[in-house]
C-alpha positions as CSV (number, residue, x, y, z in Angstrom):
1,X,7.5,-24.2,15.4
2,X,9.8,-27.3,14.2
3,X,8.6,-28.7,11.2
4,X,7.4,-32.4,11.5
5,X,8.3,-35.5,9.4
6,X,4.1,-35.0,9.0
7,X,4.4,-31.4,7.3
8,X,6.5,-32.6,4.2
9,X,5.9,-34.3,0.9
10,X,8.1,-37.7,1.3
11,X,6.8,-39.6,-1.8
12,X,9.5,-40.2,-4.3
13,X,12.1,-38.8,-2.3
14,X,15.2,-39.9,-0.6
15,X,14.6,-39.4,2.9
16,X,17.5,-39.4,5.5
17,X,16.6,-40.6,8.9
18,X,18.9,-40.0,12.0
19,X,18.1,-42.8,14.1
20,X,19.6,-43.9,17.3
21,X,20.4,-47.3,16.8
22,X,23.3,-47.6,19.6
23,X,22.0,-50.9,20.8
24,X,23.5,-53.5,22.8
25,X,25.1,-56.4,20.4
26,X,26.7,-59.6,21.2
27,X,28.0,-62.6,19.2
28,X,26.2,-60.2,15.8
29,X,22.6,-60.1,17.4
30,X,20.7,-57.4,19.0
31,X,19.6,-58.3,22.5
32,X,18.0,-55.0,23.6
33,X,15.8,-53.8,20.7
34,X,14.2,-51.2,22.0
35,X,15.7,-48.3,20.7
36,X,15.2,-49.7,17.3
37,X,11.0,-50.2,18.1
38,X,11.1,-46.8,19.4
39,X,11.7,-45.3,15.9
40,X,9.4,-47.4,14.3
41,X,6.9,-45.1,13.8
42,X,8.7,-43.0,11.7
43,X,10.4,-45.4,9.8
44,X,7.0,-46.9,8.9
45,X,5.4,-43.5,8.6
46,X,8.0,-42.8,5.9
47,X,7.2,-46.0,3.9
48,X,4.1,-45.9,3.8
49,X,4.6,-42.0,2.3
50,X,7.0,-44.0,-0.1
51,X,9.6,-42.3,0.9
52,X,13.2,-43.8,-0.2
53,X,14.1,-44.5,3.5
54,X,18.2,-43.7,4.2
55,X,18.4,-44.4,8.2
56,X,21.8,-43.5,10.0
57,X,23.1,-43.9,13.0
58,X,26.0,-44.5,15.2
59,X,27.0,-47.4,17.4
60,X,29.9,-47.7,20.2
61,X,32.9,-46.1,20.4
62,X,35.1,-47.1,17.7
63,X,37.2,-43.7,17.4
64,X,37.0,-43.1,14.0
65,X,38.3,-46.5,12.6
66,X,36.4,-49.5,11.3
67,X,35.7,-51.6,14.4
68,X,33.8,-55.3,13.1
69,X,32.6,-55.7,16.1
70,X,30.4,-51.8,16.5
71,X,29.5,-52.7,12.4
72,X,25.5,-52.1,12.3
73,X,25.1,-55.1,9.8
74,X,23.4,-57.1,12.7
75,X,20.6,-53.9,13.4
76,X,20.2,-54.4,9.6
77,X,19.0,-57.7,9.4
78,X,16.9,-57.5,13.1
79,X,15.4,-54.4,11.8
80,X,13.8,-56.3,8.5
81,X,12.5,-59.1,11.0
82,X,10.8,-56.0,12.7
83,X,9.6,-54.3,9.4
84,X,8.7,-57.9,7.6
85,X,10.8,-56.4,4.3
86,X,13.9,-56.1,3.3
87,X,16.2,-53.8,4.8
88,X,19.7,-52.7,2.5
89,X,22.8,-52.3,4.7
90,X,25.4,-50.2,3.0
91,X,29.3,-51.2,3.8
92,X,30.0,-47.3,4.4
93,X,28.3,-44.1,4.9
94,X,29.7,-42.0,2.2
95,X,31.3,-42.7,-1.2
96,X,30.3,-43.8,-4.7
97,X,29.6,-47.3,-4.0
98,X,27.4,-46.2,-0.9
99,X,25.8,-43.4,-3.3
100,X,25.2,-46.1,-5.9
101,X,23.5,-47.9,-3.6
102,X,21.7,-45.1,-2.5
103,X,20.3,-44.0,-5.8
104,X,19.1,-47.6,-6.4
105,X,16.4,-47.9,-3.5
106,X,13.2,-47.8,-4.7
107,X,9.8,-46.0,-3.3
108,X,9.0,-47.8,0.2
109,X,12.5,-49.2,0.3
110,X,14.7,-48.8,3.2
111,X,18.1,-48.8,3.6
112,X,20.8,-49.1,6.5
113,X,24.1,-46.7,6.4
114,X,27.0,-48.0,8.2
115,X,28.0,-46.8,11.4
116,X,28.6,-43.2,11.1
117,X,31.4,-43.5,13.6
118,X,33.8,-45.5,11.7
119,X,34.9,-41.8,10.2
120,X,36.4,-39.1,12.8
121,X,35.0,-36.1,11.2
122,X,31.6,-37.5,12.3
123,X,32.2,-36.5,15.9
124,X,34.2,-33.4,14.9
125,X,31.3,-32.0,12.9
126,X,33.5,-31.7,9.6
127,X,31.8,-29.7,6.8
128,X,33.1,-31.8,4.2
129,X,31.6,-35.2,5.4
130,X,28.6,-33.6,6.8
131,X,28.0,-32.3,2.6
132,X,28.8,-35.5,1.7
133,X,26.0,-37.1,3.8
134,X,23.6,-34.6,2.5
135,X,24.3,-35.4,-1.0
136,X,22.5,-38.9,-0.1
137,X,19.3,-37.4,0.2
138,X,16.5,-34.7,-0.4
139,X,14.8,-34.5,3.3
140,X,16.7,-34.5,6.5
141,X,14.5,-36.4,9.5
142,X,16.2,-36.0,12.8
143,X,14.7,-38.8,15.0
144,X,17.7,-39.6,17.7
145,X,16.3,-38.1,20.0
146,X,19.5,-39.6,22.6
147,X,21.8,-37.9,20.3
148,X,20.6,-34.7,19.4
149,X,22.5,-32.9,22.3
150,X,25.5,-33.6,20.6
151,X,27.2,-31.1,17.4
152,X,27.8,-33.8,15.1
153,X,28.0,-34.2,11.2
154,X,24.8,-36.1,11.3
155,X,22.9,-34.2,13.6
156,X,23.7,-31.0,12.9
157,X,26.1,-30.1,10.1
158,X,23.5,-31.7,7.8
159,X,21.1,-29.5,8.5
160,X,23.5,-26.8,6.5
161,X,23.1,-28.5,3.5
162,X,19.7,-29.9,2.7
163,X,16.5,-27.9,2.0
164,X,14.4,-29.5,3.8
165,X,14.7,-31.0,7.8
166,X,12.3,-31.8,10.4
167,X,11.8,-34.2,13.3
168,X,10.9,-37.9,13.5
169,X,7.8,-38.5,15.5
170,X,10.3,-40.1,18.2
171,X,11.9,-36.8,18.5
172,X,8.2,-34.4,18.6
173,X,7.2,-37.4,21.1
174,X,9.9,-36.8,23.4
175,X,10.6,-33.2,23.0
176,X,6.7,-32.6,24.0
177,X,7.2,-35.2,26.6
178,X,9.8,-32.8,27.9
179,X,8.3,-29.9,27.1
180,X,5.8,-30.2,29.7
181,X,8.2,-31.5,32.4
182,X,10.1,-28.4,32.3
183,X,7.9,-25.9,31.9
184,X,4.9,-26.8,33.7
185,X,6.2,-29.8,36.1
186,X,3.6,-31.6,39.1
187,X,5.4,-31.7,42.0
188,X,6.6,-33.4,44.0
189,X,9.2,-33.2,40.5
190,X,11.7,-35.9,40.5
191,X,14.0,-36.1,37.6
192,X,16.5,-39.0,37.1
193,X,19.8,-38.9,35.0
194,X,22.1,-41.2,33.7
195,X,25.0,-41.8,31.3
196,X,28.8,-41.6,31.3
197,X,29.5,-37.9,31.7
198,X,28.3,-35.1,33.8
199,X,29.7,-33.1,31.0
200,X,26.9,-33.9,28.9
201,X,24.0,-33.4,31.6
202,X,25.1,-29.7,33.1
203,X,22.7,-27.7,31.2
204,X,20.4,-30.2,32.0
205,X,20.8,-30.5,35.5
206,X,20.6,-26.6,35.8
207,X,17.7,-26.2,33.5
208,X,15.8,-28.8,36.3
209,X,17.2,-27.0,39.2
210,X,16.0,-23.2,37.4
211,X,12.9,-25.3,37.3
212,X,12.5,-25.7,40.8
213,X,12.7,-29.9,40.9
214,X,12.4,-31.7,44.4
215,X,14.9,-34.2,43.9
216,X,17.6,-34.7,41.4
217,X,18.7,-39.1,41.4
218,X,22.0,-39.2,39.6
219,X,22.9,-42.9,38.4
220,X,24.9,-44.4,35.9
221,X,28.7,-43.8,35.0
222,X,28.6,-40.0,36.0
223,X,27.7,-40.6,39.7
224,X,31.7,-41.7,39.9
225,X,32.3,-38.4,39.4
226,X,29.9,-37.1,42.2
227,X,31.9,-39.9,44.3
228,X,35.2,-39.0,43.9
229,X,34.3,-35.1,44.1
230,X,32.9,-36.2,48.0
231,X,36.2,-38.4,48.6
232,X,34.6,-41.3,47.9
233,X,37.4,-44.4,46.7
234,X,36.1,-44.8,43.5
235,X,38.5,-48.2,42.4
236,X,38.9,-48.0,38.7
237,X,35.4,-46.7,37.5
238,X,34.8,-44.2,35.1
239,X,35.0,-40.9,36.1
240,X,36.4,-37.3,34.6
241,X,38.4,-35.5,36.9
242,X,38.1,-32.3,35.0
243,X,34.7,-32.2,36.4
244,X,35.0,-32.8,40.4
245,X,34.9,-29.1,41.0
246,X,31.6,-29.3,38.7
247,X,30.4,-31.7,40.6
248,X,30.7,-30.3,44.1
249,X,29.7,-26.7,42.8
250,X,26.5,-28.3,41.2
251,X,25.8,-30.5,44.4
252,X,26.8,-27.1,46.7
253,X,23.8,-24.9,44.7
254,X,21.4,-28.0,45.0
255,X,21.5,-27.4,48.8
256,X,21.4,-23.8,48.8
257,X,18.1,-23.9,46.9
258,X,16.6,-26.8,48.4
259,X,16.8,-29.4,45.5
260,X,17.6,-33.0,47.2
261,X,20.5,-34.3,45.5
262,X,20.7,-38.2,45.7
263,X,23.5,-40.5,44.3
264,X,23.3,-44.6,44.8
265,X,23.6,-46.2,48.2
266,X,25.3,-49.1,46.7
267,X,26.3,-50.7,43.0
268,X,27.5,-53.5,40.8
269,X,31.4,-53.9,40.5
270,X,33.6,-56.6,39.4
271,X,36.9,-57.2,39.8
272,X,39.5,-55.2,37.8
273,X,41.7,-58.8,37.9
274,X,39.0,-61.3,37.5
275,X,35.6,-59.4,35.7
276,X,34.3,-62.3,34.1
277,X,33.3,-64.2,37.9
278,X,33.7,-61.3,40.5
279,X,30.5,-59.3,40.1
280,X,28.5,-58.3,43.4
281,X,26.7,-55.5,44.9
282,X,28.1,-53.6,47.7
283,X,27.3,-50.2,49.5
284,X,29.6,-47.4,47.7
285,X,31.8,-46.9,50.5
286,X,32.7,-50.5,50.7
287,X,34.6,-50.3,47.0
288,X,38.6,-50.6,46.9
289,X,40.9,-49.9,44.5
290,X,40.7,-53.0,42.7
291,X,36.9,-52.8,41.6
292,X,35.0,-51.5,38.8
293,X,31.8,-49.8,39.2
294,X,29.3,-51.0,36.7
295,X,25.8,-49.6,37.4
């Protein structure tokens, strides 16, 4: 069994938290907090263990390069409205200044790295920078549950270099949550996915089809992909053509076993020439080249 942010000794010691702070920002305030309240049991849990609190997290897309605009200063500052106390935000992840920092929270102190995405070797997984995190801290508490799929320095490279790492109660909450679904599901056992890529949801999708689920809803970005693999015109929406022939293989099994494989009737799409005063909702085969699928 996975040990538990519950089965280690926090006091005193510098405890780094992988959250999942990639929150919807605009003009530097939050306006979808949720994934921020959802760890806020563990963050508090921490606290009140007077742990030295070191949360990270990413936040966009920036590529590896400092992007103002994915900066998580603003997740600092709603995240001490949240906690009622003071929350440090760090102007880096790594380096002596940051380390400095670091080493100067106190017990029951929290503190906010900057987004770990502003260095490439985050999303490469790179050794180096994945030692360098784990020099912040004593404990490793992975509680991003919506980015634990991925190899990354902060999610999994870490884990190499501390002595200590367990989950966030996020992360036990969800993983038992879908722990139950998949191996002992009610029917009828409908399962909804999401998200950009249908890269990141195959072992999903065949781990609920091994499973026996009755109908499989695919929505967000990666449904463009399901579309364009049928001959659907797909405008300019996100899609990855590397994965048609996934696509129709995985929709081609889902009939063979008698899984009910359902994609949207219609969506949200603006304009590719005018997005700011062109969104409306039509049925999927009404989109032309010119549009952009939003949800």
């Amino acid at each position: 069994m996975k040990l538990s942010i519950k089965d280690l000794d926090l006091k005193g010691k510098r405890v780094f938290v992988r959250v999942d702070f990639n929150v919807p920002i605009k003009d530097g305030v939050v306006e979808d907090d949720t994934r921020i309240r959802g760890t806020l049991p563990t963050i508090q849990y921490a606290i009140e263990q007077g742990a030295r609190v070191i949360l990270a997290s990413h936040l966009g897309r920036p590529k590896g390069e400092r992007v103002e605009r994915y900066s998580l200063r603003p997740v600092a500052e709603h995240l001490s409205q949240l906690l009622d106390k003071p929350v440090v935000f760090a102007e880096d992840c790594i380096g002596d200044e940051v380390t400095a920092k670091v080493y100067a929270v106190k017990d029951g102190d929290v503190l906010l790295l900057e987004n770990l995405r502003f260095h490439p070797e985050e999303e490469k997984n790179d050794d180096e920078f994945a030692e360098q995190l784990a020099s912040l801290c004593e404990v490793y508490v992975n509680d991003a549950f919506g980015a634990a799929h991925r190899a990354h320095a902060s999610t999994a490279g870490i884990t190499k270099h501390v002595k200590q790492a367990a989950a966030g109660l996020l992360m036990e909450k969800e993983l038992d949550y879908l722990g139950r679904v998949i191996n002992n599901p009610e029917h009828p056992f409908v399962a909804i996915l999401g998200g950009a890529k249908v890269s990141d949801k195959i072992p999903v999708i065949n781990a609920l089809m091994d499973r026996h689920v009755d109908k499989l809803l695919i929505g967000g970005a990666m449904a463009y992909t399901f579309f364009k693999a049928e001959g659907f015109t797909i405008g300019k929406s996100l899609v990855e053509d590397d994965k048609m022939e996934t696509a129709r293989e995985i929709k081609k099994r889902a009939e063979e076993i008698g899984v009910e494989l359902l994609l949207p009737t219609d969506h949200q799409v603006v304009d590719s020439y005018d997005p700011i005063n062109s969104r409306k909702t039509i049925p999927i085969e009404f989109t032309n080249a010119g549009l952009v699928g939003l949800d």
